[in-house]
Structures are given as C-alpha cells and as structure tokens.
Residue frames relative to the residue before (quaternion, step in Angstrom):
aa qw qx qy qz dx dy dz
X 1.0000 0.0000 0.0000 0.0000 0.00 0.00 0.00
X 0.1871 0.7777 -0.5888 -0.1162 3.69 -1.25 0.48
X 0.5058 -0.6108 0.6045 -0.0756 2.55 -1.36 1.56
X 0.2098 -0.6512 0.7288 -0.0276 3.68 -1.02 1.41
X 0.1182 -0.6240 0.7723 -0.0158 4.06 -1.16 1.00
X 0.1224 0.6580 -0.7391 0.0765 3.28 -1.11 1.14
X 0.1155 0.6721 -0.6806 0.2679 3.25 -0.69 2.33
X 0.1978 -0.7205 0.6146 0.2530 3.97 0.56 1.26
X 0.8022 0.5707 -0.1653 -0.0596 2.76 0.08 -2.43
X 0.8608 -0.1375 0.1272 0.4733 3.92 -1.30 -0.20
X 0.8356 -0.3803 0.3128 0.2434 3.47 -1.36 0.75
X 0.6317 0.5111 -0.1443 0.5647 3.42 0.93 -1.74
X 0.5123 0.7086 -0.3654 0.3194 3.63 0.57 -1.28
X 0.7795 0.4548 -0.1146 0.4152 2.60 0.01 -2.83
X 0.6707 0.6654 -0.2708 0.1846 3.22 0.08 -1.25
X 0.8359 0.2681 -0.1012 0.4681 2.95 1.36 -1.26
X 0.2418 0.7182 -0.4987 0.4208 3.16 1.90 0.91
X 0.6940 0.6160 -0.3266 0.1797 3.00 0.55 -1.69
X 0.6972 0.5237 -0.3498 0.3425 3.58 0.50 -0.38
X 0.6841 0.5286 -0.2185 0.4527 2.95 1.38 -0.53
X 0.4825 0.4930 -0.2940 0.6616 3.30 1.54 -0.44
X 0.5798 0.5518 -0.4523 0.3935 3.73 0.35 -0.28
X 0.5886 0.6992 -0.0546 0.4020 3.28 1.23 -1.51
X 0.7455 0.2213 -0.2239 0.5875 3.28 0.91 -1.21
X 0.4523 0.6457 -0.5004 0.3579 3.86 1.09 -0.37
X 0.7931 0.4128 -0.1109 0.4339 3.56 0.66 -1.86
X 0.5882 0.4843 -0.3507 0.5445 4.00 1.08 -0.20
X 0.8713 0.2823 -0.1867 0.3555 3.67 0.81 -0.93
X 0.1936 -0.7400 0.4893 0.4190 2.99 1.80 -1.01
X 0.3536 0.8208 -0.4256 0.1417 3.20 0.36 0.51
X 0.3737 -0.6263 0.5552 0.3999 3.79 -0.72 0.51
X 0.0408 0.8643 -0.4980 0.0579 3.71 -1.17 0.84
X 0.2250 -0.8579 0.4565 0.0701 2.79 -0.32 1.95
X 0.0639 -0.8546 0.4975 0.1347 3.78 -1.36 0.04
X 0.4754 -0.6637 0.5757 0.0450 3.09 -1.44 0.74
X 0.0802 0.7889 -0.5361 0.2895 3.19 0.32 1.84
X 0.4652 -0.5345 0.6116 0.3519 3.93 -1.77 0.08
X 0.7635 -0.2752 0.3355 0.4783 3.23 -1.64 -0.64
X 0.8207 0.4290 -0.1758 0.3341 2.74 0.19 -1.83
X 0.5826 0.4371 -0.3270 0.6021 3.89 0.71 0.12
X 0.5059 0.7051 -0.3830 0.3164 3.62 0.62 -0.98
X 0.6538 0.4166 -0.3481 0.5271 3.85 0.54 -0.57
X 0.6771 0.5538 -0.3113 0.3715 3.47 0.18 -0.76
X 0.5411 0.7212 -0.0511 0.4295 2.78 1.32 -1.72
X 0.7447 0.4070 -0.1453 0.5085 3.22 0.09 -1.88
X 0.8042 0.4931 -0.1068 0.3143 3.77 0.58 -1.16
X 0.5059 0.5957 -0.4550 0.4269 3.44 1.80 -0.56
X 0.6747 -0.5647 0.4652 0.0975 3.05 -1.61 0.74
X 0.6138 0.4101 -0.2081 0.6416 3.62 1.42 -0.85
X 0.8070 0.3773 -0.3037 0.3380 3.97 0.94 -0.22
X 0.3817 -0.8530 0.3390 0.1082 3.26 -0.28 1.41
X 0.7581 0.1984 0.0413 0.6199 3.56 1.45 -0.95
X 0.0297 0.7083 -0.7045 -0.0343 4.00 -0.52 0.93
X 0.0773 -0.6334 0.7690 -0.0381 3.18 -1.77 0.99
X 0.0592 -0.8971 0.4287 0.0895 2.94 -0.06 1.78
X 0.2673 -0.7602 0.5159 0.2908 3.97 -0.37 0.57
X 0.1076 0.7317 -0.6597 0.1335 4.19 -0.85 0.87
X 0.5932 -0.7169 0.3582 -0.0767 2.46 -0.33 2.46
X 0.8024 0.2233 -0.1133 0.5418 3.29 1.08 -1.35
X 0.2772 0.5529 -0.6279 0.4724 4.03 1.07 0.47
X 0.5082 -0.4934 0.6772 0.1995 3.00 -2.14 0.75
X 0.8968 0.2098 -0.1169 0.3715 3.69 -0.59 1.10
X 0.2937 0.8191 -0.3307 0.3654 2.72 2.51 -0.21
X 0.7776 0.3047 -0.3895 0.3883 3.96 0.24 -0.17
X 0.7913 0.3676 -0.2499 0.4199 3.43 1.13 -0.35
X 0.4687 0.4854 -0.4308 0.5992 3.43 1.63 0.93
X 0.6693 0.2992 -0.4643 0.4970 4.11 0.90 -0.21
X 0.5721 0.4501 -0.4922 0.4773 4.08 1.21 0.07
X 0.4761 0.6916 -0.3946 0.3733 3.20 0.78 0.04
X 0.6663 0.5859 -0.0687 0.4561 2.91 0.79 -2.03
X 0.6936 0.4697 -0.2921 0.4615 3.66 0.52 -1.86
X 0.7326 0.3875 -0.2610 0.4950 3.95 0.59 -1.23
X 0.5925 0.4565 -0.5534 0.3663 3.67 0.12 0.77
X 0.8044 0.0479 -0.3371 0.4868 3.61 1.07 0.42
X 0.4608 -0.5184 0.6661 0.2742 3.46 -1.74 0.42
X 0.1982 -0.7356 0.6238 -0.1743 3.13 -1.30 1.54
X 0.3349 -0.7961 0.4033 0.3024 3.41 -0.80 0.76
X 0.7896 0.0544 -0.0093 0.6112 2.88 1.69 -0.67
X 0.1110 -0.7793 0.6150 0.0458 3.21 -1.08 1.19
X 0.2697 -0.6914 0.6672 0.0645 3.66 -1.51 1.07
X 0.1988 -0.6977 0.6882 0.0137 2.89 -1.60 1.61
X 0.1280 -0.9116 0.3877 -0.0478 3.16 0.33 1.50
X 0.7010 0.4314 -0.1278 0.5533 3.44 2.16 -0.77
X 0.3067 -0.8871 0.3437 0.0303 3.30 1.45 0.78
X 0.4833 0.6384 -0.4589 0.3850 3.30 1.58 0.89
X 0.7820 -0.4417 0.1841 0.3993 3.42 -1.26 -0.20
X 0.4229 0.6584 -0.3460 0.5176 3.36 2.56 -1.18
X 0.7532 0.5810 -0.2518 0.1782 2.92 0.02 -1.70
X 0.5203 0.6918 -0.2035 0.4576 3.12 1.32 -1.54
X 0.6302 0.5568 -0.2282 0.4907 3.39 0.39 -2.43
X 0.7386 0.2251 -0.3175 0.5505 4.46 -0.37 -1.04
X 0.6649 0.5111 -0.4340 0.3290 3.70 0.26 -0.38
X 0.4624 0.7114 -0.2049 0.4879 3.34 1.43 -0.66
X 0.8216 0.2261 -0.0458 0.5214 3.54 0.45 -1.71
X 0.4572 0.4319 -0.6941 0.3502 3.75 0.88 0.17
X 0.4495 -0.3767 0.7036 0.4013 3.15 -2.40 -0.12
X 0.3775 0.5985 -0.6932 0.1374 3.14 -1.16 1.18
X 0.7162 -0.4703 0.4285 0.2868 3.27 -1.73 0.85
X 0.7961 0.1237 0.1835 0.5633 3.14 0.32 -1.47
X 0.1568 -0.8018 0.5459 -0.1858 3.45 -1.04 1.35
X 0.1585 -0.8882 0.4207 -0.0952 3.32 0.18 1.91
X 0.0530 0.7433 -0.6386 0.1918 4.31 -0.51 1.30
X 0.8206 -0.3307 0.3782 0.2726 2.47 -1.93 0.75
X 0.3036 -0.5763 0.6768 0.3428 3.80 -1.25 -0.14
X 0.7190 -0.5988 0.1971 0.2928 3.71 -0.95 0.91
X 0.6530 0.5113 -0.2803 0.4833 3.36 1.07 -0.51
X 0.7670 0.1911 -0.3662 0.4910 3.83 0.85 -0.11
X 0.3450 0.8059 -0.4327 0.2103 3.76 1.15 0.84
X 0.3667 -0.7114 0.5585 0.2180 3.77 -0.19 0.61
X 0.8896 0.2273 0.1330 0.3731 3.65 -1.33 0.47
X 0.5495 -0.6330 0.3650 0.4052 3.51 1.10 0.75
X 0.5163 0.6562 -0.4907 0.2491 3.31 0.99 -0.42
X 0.1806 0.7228 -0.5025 0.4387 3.96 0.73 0.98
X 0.8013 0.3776 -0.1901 0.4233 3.78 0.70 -0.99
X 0.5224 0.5591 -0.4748 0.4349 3.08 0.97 0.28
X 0.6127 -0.6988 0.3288 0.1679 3.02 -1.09 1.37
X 0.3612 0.7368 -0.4637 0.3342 3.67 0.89 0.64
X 0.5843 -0.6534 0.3939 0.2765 3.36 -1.39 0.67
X 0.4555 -0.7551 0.4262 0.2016 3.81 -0.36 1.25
X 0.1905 -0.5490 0.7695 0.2649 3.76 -1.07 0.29
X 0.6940 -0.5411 0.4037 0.2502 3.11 -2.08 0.66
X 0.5515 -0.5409 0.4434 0.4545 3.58 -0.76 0.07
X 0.0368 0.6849 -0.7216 0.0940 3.60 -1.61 0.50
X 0.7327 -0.4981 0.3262 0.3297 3.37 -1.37 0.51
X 0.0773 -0.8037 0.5605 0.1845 3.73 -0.20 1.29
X 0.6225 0.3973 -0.5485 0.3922 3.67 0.37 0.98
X 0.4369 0.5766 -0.6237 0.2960 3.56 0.67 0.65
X 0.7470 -0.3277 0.3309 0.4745 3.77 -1.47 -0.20
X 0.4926 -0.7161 0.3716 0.3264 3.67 -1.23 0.68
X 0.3864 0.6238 -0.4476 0.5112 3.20 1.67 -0.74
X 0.7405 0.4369 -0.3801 0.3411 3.85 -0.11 -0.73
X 0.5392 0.6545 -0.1676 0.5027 3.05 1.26 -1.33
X 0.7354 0.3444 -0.2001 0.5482 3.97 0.88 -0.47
X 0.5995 0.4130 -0.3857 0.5668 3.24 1.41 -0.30
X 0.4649 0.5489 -0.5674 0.4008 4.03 0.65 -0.15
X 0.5298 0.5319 -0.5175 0.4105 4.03 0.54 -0.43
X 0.7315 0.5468 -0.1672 0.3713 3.35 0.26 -1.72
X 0.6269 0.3908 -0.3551 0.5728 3.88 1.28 -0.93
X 0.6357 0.5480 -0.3624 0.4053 3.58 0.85 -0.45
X 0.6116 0.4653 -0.3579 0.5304 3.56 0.75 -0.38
X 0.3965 -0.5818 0.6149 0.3552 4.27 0.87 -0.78
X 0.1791 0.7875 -0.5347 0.2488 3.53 1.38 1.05
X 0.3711 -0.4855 0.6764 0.4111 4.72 -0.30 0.34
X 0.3460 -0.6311 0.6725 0.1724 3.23 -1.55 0.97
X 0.0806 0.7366 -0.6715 0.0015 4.08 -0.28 0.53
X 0.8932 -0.2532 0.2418 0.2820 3.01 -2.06 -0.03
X 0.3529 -0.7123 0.4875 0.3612 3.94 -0.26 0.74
X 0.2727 0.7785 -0.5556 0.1045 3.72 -0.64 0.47
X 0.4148 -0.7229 0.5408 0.1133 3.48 -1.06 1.63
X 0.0248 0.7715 -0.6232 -0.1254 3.68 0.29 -0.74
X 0.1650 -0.7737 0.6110 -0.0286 3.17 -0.10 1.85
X 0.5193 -0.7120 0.4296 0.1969 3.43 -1.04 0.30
X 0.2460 -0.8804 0.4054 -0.0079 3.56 0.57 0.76
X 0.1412 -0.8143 0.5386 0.1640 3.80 -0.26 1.21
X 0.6664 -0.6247 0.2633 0.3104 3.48 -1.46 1.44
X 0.7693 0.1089 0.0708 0.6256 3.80 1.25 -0.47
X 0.2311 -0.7887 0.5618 0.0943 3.47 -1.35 0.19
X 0.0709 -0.8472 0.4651 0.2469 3.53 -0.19 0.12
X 0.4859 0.5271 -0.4515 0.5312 3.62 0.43 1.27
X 0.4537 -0.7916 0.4076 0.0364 2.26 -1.53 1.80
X 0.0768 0.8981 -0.4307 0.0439 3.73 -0.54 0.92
X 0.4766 -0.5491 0.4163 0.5460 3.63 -0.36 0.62
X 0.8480 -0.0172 0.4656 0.2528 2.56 -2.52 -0.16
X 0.8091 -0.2057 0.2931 0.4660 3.52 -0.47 -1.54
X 0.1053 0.8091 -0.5728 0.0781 3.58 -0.62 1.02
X 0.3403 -0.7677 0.5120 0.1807 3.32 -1.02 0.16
X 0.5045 -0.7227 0.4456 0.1568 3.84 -0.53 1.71
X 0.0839 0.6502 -0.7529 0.0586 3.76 -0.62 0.97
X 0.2845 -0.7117 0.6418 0.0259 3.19 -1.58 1.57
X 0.2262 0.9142 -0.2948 -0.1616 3.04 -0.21 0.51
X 0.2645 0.6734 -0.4742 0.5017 3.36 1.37 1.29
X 0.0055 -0.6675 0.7445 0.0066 3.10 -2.01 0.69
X 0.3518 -0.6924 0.5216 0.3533 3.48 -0.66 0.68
X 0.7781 0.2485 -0.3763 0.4372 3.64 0.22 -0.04
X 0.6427 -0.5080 0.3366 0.4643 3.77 -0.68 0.77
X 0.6230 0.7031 -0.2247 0.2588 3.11 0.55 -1.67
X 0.6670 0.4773 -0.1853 0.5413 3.64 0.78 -1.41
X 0.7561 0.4573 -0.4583 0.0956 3.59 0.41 -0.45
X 0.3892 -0.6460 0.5294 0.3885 3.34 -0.69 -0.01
X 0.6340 -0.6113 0.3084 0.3595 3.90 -1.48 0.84
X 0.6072 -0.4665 0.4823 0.4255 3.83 -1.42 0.65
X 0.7493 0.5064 -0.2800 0.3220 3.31 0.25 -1.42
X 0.6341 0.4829 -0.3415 0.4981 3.71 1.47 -0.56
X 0.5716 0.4959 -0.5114 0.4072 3.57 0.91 -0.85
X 0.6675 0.5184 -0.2887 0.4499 3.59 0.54 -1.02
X 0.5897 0.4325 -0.4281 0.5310 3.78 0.48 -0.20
X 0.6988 0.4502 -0.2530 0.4949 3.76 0.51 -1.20
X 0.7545 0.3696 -0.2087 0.5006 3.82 0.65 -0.25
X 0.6247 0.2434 -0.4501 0.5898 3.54 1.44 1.16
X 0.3791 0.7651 -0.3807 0.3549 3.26 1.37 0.16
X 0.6971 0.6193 -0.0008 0.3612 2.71 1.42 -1.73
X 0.5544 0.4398 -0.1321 0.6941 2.95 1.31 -1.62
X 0.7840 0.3739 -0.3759 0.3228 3.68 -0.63 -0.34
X 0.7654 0.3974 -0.2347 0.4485 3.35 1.46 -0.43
X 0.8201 0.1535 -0.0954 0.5430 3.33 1.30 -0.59
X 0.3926 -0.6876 0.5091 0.3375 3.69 1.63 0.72
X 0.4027 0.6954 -0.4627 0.3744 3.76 0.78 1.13
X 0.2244 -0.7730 0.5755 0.1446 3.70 0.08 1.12
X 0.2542 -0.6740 0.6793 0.1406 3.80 -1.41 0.69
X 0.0465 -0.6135 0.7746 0.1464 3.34 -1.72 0.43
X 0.5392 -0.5804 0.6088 0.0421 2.28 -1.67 1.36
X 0.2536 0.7002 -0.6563 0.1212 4.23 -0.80 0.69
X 0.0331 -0.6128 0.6746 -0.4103 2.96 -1.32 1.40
X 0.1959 -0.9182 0.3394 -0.0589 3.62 -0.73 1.21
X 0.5263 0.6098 -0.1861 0.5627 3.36 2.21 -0.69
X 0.6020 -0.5139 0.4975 0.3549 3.29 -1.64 0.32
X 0.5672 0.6929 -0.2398 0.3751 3.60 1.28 -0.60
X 0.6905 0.3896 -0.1212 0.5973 3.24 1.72 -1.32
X 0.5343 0.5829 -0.3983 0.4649 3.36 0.91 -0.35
X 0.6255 0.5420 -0.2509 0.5021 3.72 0.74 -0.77
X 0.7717 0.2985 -0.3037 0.4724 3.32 0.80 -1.18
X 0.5457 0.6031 -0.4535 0.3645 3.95 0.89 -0.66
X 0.6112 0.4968 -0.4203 0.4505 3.67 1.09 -0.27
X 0.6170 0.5548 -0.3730 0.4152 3.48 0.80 -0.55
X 0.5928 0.6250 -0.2463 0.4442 3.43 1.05 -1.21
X 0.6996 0.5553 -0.2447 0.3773 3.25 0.66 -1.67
X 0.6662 0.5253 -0.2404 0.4716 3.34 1.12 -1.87
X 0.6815 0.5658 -0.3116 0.3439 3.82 0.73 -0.75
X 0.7611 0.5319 -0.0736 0.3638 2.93 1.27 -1.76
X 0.1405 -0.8957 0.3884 0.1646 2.58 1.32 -1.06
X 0.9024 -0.1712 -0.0074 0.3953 3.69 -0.73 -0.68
X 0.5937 0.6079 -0.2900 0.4404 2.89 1.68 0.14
X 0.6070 0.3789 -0.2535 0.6509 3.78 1.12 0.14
X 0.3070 -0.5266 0.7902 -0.0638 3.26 -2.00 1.21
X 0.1762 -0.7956 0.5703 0.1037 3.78 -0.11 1.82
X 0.0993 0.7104 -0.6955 -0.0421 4.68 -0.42 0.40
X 0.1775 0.7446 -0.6196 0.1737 3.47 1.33 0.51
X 0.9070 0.0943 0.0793 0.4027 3.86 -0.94 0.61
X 0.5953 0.5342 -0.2843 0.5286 3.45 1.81 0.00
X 0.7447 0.3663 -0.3197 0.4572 3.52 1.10 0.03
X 0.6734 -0.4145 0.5303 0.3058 3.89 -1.78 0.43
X 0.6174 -0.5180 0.4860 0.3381 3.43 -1.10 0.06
X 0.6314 0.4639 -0.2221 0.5804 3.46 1.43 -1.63
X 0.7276 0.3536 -0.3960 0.4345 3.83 0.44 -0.92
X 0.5243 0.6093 -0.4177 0.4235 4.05 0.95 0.08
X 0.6870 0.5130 -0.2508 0.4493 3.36 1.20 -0.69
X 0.5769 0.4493 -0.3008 0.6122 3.54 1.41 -0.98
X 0.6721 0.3619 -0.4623 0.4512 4.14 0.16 -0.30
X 0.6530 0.4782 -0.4683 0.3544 3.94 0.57 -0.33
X 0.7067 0.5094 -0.2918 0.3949 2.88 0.90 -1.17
X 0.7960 0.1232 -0.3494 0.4787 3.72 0.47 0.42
X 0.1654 0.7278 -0.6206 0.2403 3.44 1.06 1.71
X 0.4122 -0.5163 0.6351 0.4002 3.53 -1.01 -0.34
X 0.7310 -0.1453 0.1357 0.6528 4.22 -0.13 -0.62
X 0.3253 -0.6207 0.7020 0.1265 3.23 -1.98 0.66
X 0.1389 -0.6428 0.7529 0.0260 3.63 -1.27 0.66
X 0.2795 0.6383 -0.7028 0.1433 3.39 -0.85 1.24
X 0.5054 -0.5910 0.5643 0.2773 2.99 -2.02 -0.16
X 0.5573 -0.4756 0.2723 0.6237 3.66 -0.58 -0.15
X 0.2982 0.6386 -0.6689 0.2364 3.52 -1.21 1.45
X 0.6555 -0.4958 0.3524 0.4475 3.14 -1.53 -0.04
X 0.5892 0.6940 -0.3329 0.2457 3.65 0.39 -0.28
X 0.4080 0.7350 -0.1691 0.5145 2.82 2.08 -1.56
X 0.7167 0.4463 -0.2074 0.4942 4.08 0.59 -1.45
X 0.7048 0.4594 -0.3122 0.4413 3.32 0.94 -1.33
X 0.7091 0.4791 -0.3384 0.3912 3.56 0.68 -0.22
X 0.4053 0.5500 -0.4371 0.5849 3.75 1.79 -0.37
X 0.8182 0.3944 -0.2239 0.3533 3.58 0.07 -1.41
X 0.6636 0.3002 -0.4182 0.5429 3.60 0.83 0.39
X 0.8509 -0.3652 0.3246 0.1931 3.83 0.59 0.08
X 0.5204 0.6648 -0.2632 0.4669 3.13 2.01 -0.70
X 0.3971 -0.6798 0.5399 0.2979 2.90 -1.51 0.72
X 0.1101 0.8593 -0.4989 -0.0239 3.55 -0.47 1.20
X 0.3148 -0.6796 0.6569 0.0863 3.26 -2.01 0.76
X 0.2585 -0.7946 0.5377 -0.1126 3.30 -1.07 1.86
X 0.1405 -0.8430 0.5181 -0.0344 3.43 -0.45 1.14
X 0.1437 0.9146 -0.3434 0.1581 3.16 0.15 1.69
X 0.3194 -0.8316 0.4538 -0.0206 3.51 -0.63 0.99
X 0.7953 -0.0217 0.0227 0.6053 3.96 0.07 -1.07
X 0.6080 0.4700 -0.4950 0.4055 3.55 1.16 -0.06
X 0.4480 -0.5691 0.6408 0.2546 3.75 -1.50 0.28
X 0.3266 -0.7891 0.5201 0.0092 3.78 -0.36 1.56
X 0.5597 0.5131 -0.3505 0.5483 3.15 1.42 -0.32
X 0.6235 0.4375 -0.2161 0.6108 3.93 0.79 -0.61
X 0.9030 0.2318 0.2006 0.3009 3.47 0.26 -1.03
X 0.4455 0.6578 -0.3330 0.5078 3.36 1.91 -0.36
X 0.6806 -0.3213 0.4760 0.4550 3.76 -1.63 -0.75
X 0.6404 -0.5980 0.4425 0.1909 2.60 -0.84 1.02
X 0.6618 -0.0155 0.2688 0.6996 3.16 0.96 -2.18
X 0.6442 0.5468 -0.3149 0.4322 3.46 -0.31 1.91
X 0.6574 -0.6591 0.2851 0.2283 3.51 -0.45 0.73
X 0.1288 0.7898 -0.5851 -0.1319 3.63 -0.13 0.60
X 0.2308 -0.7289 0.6036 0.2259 3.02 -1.87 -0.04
X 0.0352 -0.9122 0.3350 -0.2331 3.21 -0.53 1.16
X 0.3480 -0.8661 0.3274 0.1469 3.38 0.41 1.29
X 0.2299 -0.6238 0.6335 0.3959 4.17 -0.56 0.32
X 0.3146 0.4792 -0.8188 0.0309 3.13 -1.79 0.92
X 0.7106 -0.5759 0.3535 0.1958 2.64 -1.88 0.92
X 0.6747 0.4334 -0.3382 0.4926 3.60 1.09 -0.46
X 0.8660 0.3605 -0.2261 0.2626 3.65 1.21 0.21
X 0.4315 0.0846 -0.8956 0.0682 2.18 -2.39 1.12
X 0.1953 -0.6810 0.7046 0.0397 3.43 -0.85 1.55
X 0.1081 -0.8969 0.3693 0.2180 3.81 0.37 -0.92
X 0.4197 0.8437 -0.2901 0.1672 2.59 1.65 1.23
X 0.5486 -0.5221 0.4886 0.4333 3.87 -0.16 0.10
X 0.8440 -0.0036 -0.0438 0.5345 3.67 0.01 -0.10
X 0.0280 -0.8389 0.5435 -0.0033 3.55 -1.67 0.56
X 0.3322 -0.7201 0.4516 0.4089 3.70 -0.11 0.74
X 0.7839 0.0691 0.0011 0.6170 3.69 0.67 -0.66
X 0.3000 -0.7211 0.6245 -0.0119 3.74 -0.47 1.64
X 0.0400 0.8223 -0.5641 -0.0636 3.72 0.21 0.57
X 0.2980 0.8131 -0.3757 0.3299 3.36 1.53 -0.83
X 0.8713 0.2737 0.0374 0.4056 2.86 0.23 -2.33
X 0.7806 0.2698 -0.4026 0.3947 3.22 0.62 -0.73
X 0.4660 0.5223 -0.6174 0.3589 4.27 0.47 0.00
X 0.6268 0.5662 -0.3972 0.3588 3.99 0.69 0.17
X 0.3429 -0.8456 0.3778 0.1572 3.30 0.14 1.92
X 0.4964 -0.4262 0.5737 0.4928 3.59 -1.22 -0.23
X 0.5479 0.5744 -0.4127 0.4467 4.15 0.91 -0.81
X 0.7862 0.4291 -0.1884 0.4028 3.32 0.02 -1.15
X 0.5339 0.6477 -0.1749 0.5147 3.71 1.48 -0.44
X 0.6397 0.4304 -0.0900 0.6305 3.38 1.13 -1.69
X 0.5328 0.6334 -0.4274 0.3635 3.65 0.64 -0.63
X 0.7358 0.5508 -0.0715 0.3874 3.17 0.76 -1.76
X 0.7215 0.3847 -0.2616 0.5129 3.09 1.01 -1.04
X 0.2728 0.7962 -0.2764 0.4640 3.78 1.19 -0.45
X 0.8275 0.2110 0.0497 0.5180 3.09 0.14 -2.05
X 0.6484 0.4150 -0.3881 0.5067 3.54 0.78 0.01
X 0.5368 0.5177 -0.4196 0.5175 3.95 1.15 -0.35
C-alpha cells in the first residue's frame, strides 16, 4: 500500500502526526510519502517510518508547480488531509489517489468541508490533536498500541554543555503565549542558586534572539544562550539529554513530550487540553477570560500572574 500524508504545517502539528503515521506504517506496511514545509522538513525527511518527502516551499521560484509535480508522479491508495486548510485540501485534491481521507465537518478549517473527500466521524474537537490524528487510524479498524513518535536523533553534537542542565524555551509563535524575559531570567537564577543547575536558553526566531539577550544580560552566569545557534536536528539531540523543559505553547514543548522529557508548559490563551503536552505538566492560571486563543493581547494576565516561584516549584518536584 502507499499512502501520501499531507501535514505542511508548524512543528507542534507534525509532531503529533507522527504516531499516527506510525500506525498506518505498521498495520499496512506501507511505503509513506509526505508533504511537509521547511521548517518540519528535517524531522520529517529523517523519521524512520517515512519513506518519501515532497517538500512544498512556498517561497522557491516554481515551488507550487514542482510539489504538483512531485504529488502526480505517484498513485496512492490513500491520501490524508491532515491540515484541514484550504492548501492542504487543494494537493490533497490533485494526488491520484483511490481513496481520500478529511476531517468530518465540524473540525474543518476554511470551508475546506466541500471538498469531495471521504469524512471520518465526528469526535470531540477539543480533545488533544495527537488523539484527533489517531481518530483516522480508529477509523480505518487500526489495533490501538503504544503511542510512540520515534524522533530522529543526530549521531553527535558539537556543543559544549554541562553534565546536567535544564532547557528554557523561550519563543512562542503567537505573541500572546509568551511568558516575560525578565521572568525567564528570574527562573534561571532561581535555578542556579538552588540546584547549581545551569539553563539553556533555545528559541529559533529573530524575535527570540532579541529576547535571549535580555535574559542572558539579566541572568547572567546562570544561562548558556543556543538561542538561534542550533539546527532543528541539533535541537532535538540537546533536549533529549535535557533534564526538564520549560516551554510555552510551541513546537519544541511536543518535541520534548515526544522524546521522553520531562516537560513544563506555561499556558495562557491556548486550551492545553487541545493543545497542551501531550505527556507533561502544565501550569496555568484560572482567569475567567481564559482560553481566549488569541494571537495578541494588550495585557496577557494569563501569562504574566505565572511566577518564576510557581515554575521552580515544578521543576523542584520533578528533580
């Protein structure tokens, strides 16, 4: 059987495909190709269960009519519209496949319902997405087995790092989610003063790069800045021998569930239940206006009533 996976989108996204794509590898044997961006594309390109990447780059000159290119050179039995957008839809559409797998209307994005593809049943679109990607797989009469991401895992790094440190993310792709420089830096001498634990700091935008200087300049000796200095693949080899992760809602936050880490999520307008760790600890204030889910805020109370104390607490209890 081959099977086309069309999951462009964000970091977090992919990630929590992957089990489910594991699934349909190990039930069908099947050779499975995907439709990924850049930024996912390593991961992507390197999993073990994925046989074929077709990478789509929006901003390449010729970049849509070299991944339609790409999609029409095989015939698939099945193809997954896993990004329920209007793109996504559009390449699902033009593979040759038999059989053509979507959302059930109510968690479709973008009208993208009317395409003519064969619906999974409805189910709760605020449960977790990972779960939500496994509803394909119960739909097929897929054996539920162990959830498992097999992250890919470069053979070495060349960066130097203690012994034992502790990962502070400190990016969010929507403004909204982040939590304040001035706390990461409070929470990263916390650390150090209590447990002679150094933090790195990772983070990947031009946005975080700005703030990791602030941090650094605050924190001082107690942070190691790889803000913007690491690969996607060399990000995966530094979590994976973190002691605990602190993130906000981002993709990194997943990559550390999916390798095993003990992570801590600091959440505000997003809905952890939809969107949280998977496997991992959040922390998360009651206000009444949240999960707002908004992308911007004039005053993020959410985030900032979350203390560097209440942070350290967690991490404390998880050492």
């Amino acid at each position: 059987m081959k099977i086309l996976i069309v999951k462009l989108g964000a970091l977090g996204d992919v990630i929590n495909t992957f089990p489910a794509v594991i699934r349909l590898k190990k039930h069908f044997n099947a050779e499975i190709h995907w439709l990924v961006a850049p930024l996912s594309y390593p991961l992507v390109n390197n999993h073990p269960f994925v046989d074929r990447v077709i990478l789509f780059d929006k901003n390449r000159k010729h970049g849509l009519t070299d991944t339609i290119i790409e999609i029409r050179k095989a015939t698939y039995d099945i193809t997954f519209d896993f990004q329920r957008t209007l793109k996504s839809g559009f390449f699902c559409l033009i593979s040759k496949s038999r059989k053509k797998l979507g959302f059930d209307k109510k968690r479709c994005k973008e009208f993208t319902w009317l395409y003519p593809f064969t619906r999974i049943p409805p189910s709760d679109p605020g449960k977790h997405m990972l779960e939500q990607y496994l509803d394909f797989t119960d739909y097929l009469g897929i054996k539920k087995d162990s959830i498992t991401w097999e992250i890919p895992l470069p053979d070495a790094i060349d960066i130097n790092l203690p012994e034992k440190y502790i990962i502070l993310n400190i990016g969010a792709t929507k403004k909204a989610n982040l939590w304040q420089a001035e706390k990461f830096a409070d929470l990263a001498r916390l650390i150090y003063d209590k447990t002679k634990i150094m933090s790195v700091l990772t983070g990947g935008g031009k946005e975080d790069i700005k703030r990791s200087l602030r941090i650094a300049a605050l924190a001082g000796k107690s942070v190691i800045n790889l803000v913007g200095k690491t690969s996607l693949t060399e990000l995966a080899g530094i979590i994976a021998a973190c002691e605990v992760l602190v993130s906000c809602d981002t993709g990194p936050m997943h990559l550390s569930v999916a390798l095993g880490k003990r992570t801590i999520a600091l959440f505000g307008p997003s809905d952890p239940r939809r969107t949280g760790p998977y496997r991992g600890e959040v922390i998360k204030k009651s206000i009444s206006c949240s999960p707002c889910n908004r992308k911007k805020c004039s005053d993020p109370i959410c985030m900032t009533m979350i203390s560097p104390d209440d942070v350290f607490s967690k991490i404390f209890e998880l050492l």
